[in-house]
C-alpha angles and dihedrals in degrees: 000000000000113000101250105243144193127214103214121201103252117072087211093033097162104183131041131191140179126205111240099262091051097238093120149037145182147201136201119218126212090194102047096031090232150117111226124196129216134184133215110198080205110064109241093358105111090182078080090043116116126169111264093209092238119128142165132204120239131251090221092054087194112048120356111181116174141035135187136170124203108254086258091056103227096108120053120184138214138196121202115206084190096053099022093221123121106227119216112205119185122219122212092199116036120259092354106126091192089068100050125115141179121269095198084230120125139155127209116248120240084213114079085208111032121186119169133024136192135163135213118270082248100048093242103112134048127193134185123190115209125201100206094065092023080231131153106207118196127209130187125221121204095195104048113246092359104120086192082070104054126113130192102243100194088247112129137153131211110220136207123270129016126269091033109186115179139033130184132149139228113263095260101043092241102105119037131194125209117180124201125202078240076077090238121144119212121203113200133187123219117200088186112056107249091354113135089193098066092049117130126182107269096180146289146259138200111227135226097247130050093231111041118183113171138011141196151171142234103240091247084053097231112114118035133195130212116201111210142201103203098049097035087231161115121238124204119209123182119225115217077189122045114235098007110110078195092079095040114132147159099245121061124253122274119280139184143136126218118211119195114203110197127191118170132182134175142200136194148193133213117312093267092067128058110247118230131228130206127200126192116206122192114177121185132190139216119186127184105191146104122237131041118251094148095215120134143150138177131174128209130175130196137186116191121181128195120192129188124193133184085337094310110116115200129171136131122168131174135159137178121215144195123205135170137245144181116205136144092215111158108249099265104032114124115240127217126201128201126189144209117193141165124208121216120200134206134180126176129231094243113116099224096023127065141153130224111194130183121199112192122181103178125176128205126210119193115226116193120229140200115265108248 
């Protein structure tokens, strides 16, 4: 399956960003000066993703090379290679770029060429990543989100490869990504949450295009985007693991759902002899995925009672259950379930009242066939 991709409106776009519920995204162009937004009516799907002709000029009006947006969406900040300065601007309405404006705040980079910036879920970190020195600084802001505030702390990381371009980090600042235009991925673990200098290689990744130049993450981590020069877009990988570039792909992860349908009915003769009880099960399966892996489960468990009392035997039962299942079935293949199940029994000691009960745990493997 072909990765799903995004043509953006700069042809040297460097950083790319998404707002927190994934219904937007932007972009910063070296070649324009600007920051362009987009919109997915999706969230996360870029496939669903269309320009919203909204646009701002950059602060560096010669290379600008990173954005980031605090996770409320009213500060968005720059970073200038040019100028080597990270911008605040401030939003009066969240994630609307229209309504951004200079603060006429800056801070001067440690880096002589800085490339990528990202900032802490609580806006009390700051971090640029230079390609000259392959090098992650960290600041420390002691009024979140305020870049008045920050304050150089002396922590830094050296990362792997040379002309790195982009750094962000996972939700929660234990995992963080450096790219390279080498279009290598670095994983890295941090052992201190948002620490550089706890960080420890994690693993790497070869990238789409053969130029990347900035990454980022769905805030579940489970679905990453890598923004590239040579193709002018934006590719879209799924995660099966959150967080863990070593399970990114271009085809979703597997997903199905498994429905049980029970009806159960019983029957009884006179006191002296155990009633019986009978249960029909039906489960069906729908799958939306790719590729065919043919694995799936599902567990269902019943309980059916039967009573009689004075010769009069009474007893009704019925349940409806929802499993779940993982499968890659092609959309269209046909799905067959087999069980395995074990009945228990029980009877108490009373002369004209007694239970039947039926346990059943079945479990239900999926086994792929051929389309007809």
């Amino acid at each position: 399956m072909a990765f799903t991709t995004y043509t953006v409106q700069d042809t040297y776009s460097r950083g790319i960003f998404f707002s927190s519920d994934g219904t937007k995204m932007y972009e910063i162009g070296s070649n324009s000066d600007r920051i362009y937004q987009h919109t997915l009516s999706t969230a996360w799907d870029i496939s669903t993703a269309s320009y919203s002709s909204v646009f701002k000029s950059t602060q560096d009006y010669t290379t600008p090379s990173g954005i980031v947006f605090s996770t409320d969406g009213t500060k968005m900040y720059e970073i200038g290679y040019s100028q080597q300065k990270i911008f605040q601007w401030n939003l009066s309405t969240a994630w609307d770029l229209s309504t951004a404006s200079y603060s006429g705040n800056s801070i001067t980079t440690q880096e002589s060429t800085p490339m990528g910036v990202f900032i802490s879920s609580d806006g009390t970190k700051i971090y640029e990543l230079g390609d000259t020195s392959d090098t992650v600084y960290e600041w420390d802001l002691s009024t979140a989100y305020d870049i008045t505030t920050a304050t150089y702390n002396s922590n830094s990381k050296a990362v792997s490869g040379t002309w790195n371009t982009d750094v962000c980090f996972s939700s929660d600042g234990t995992k963080m990504y450096t790219v390279n235009e080498g279009s290598t991925l670095y994983e890295l673990d941090l052992s201190t949450a948002w620490d550089v200098t706890t960080a420890t290689s994690s693993t790497s990744k070869s990238l789409q295009d053969s130029s990347a130049q900035g990454i980022a993450f769905s805030t579940d981590g489970t679905r990453m985007y890598e923004l590239g020069l040579s193709g002018v877009k934006v590719y879209m990988y799924y995660l099966s693991t959150a967080w863990d570039i070593s399970t990114a792909s271009e085809s979703p992860a597997p997903t199905a759902t498994a429905t049980a349908t029970v009806t159960a009915s019983a029957d009884s003769t006179p006191f002296w002899t155990v009633p019986h009880a009978t249960a029909d099960i039906t489960i069906t399966v729908s799958a939306s995925a790719y590729e065919y892996v043919p694995k799936a489960t599902a567990t269902v468990s019943v309980s059916v009672s039967a009573a009689a009392v004075n010769y009069n035997p009474i007893a009704t039962a019925s349940a409806s259950i929802t499993a779940s299942a993982d499968a890659y079935p092609s959309p269209g293949i046909a799905t067959q379930f087999t069980f395995a199940y074990s009945i228990q029994q029980s009877q108490p000691e009373t002369f004209f009242k007694f239970v039947y009960s039926i346990e059943q745990n079945k479990t239900a493997t999926i086994i792929k066939r051929t389309q007809s």
